[in-house]
N, C-alpha and C positions, 0 to 999 in steps of 0.2 A: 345087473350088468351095466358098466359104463359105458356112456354114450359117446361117439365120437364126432358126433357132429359138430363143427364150426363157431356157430352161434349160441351166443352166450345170453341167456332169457334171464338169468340173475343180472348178471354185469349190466346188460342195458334197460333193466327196468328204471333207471330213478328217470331216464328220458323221458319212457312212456309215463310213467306217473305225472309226471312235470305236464306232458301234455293233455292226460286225462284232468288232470287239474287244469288247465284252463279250459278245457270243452266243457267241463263243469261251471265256472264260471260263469263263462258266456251262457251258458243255460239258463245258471240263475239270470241273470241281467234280462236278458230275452224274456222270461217268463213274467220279471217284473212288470220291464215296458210293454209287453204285447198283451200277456194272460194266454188264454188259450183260446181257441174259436169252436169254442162250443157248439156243436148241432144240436139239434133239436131234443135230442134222447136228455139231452142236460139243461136246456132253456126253451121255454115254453113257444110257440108256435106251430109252422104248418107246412109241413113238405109233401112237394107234389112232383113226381115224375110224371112226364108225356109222353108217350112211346108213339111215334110219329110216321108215317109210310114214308114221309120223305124231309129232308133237314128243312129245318124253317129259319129265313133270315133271322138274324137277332133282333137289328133296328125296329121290324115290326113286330118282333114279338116284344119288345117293350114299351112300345107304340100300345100296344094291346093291353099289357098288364098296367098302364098307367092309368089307362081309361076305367080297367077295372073301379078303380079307387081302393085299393085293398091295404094299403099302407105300405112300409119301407118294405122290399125284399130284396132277397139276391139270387143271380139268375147262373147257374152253369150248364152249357150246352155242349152236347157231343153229337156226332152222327147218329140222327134219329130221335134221340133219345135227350128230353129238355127236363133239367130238375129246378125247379123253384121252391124257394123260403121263403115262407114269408116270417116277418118276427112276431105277429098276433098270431092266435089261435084261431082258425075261422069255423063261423059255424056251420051249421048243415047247411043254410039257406045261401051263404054264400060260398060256401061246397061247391051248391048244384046252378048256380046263375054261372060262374067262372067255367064249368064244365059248360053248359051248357052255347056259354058263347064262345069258348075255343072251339069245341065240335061246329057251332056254324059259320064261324069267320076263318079259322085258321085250317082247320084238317077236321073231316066229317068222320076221318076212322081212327080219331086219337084213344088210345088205351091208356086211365090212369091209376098209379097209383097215390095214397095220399095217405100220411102220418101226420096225427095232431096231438099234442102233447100240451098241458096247463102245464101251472106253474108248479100246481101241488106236487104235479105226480115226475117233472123236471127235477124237483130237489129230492125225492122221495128217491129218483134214479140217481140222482148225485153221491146221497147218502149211502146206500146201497152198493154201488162203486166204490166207492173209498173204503168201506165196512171188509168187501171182498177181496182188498187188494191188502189193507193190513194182516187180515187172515191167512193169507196166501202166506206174506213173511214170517206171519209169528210159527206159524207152521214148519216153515224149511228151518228157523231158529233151534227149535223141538228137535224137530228128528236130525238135524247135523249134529246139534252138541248132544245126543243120546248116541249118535254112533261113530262122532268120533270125539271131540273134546269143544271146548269154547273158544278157544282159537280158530277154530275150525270154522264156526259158526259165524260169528264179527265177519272174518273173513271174507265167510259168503255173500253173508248180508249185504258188507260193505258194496261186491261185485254185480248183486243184482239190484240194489238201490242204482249204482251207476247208470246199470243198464236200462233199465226203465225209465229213467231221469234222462238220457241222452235221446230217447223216443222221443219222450215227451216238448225235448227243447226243440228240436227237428220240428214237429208237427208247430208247436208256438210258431217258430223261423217265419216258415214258410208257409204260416198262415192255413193249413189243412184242417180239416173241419177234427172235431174229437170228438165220437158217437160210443153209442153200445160195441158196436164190433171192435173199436180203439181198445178200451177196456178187457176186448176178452182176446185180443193180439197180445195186449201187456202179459197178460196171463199166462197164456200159453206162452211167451217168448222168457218169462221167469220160473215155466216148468222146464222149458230145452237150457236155459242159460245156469239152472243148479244141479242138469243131469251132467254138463261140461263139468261144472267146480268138482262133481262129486267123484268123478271118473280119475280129475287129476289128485284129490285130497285120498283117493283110496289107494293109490298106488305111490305117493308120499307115504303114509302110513304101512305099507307092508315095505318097504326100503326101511323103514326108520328102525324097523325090526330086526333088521339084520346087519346094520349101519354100524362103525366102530368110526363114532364123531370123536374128535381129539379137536378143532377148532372151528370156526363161524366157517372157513372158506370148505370144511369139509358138508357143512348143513348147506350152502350153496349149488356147491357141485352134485349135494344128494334130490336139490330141488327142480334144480336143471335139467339133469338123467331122469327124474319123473315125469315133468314136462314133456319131454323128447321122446319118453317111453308109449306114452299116449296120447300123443301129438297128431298120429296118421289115424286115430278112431275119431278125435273130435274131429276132423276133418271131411271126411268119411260125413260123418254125419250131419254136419251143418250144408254140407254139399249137397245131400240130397233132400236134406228140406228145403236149402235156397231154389233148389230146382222145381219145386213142388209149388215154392210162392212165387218165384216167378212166372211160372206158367201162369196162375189163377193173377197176376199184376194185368200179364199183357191180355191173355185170350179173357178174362173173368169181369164179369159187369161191370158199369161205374160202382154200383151201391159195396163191391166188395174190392173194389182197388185201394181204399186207403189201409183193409184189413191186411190187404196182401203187402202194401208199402213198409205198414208198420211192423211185421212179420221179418220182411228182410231186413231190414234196421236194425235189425233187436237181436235175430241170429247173429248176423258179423258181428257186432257189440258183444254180444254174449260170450262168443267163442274168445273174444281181444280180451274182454275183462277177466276171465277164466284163468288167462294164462299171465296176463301183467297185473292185474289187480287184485284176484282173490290169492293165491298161489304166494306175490309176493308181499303179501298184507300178513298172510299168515308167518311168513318165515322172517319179516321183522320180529312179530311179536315172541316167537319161539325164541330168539333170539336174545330175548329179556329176560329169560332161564337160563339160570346156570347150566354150562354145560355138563358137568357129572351130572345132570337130572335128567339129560334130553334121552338116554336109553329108555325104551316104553316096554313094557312087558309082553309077551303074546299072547294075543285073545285071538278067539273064532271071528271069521267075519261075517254079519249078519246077511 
């Protein structure tokens, strides 16, 4: 059934493209000059949260950490609650002197907790990461061009590299630390961002079935009506995970706000690249087929 909606999601894709291409871009450039700000899960050191009865100036708590002598750190504080870096590893004995003189100079009822990571076991997570995230892709590759063609799959691909990439440059930008939980946001945000592709690529593929293409603006119009056809479920649904991470943004610890940050990021993006990127990636290249070939036979669907 044709759509009668207004808005033309073929017609104005080369905009959005044009613009995805520069967000891309500037990602790379970004990532060049900045890299990312690795936490601790990825470069060796020593994080310590303080959970505090009551806020503590900063000036003296840096007053305090200097005297320590513990070497460079970085210090972020919220209400109640003080997280330090330091970029060595420390060991036990300087574990328990550092405890031990904040509980008697600063707060007697300090609760910590404390993450220390080498170097070994920092690349070992490194590697690990990246092992996990190529998997992820070669996977959604698999099972896209098993159920529906290779077109299909590029397509996707192309949409969720986007997407992950666009996190990724955000978090470089603006300098946000990049830990374990960063990594399994990407993850999760490239299982929701290929059940969007797949929603719109399946309901492309049962139009195409019944489709009488005679020219390029008829494959257009068929991609558009798909779009538009499944436009209020990806909605739907990105709405109620955005609601779900922003809760856990405002009401949820520090240690899980950048997980929740990275989360809504990745949804919008997900849902944008779904519809101007993978969708119309695929209907260039179908478009590099003759058209007496582009009738597709019918199959079950899986």
């Amino acid at each position: 059934m044709r759509s009668k909606r207004s808005f033309d999601f073929v017609k104005s894709s080369r905009k959005f493209l044009i613009v995805s291409a520069i967000i891309t871009l500037l990602g790379i450039v970004a990532v060049s000059i900045f890299g990312m700000n690795y936490g601790i899960d990825f470069s060796s050191g020593t994080s310590i949260d303080i959970s505090t009865k009551k806020a503590v100036d900063e000036s003296k708590l840096r007053i305090f950490l200097d005297e320590q002598k513990l070497g460079d750190y970085s210090l972020t504080m919220a209400e109640n609650r003080d997280s330090i870096r330091f970029k060595q590893a420390l060991n036990e004995q300087q574990e328990k002197d550092l405890k031990a003189a904040f509980t008697a100079q600063v707060d007697p009822s300090a609760s910590y907790e404390v993450n220390i990571v080498d170097v070994d076991i920092a690349r070992e997570q490194q590697k690990s990461a990246l092992i996990g995230m190529a998997v992820a892709c070669l996977g959604i590759v698999l099972y896209v061009s098993m159920r529906f063609e290779w077109r299909f799959a590029v397509a996707a691909v192309t949409s969720l590299v986007y997407t992950a990439f666009f996190v990724i440059s955000v978090f470089s930008i603006f300098r946000l630390e990049v830990n374990l939980p960063f990594i399994l946001a990407v993850l999760t945000i490239i299982g929701y961002a290929i059940n969007d592709t797949v929603v719109i690529f399946d309901r492309i593929r049962e139009n195409l079935r019944f489709a009488k293409l005679k020219t390029h603006a008829d494959l257009d119009t068929l991609v558009n009506d798909s779009i538009w056809q499944t436009l209020a479920r990806s909605i739907n649904t990105v709405i109620t995970v955005l609601f779900a991470a922003g809760c856990l943004f405002i009401f949820g610890s520090e240690s899980i706000k950048l997980f929740s940050l990275a989360m809504i990021l990745g949804l919008v993006c997900g849902a944008y690249s779904s519809i101007f990127i993978a969708s119309q990636l695929w209907l260039y290249l179908r478009k590099k087929q003759p058209l007496k070939k582009m009738a597709i036979k019918p199959q079950s669907t899986p």
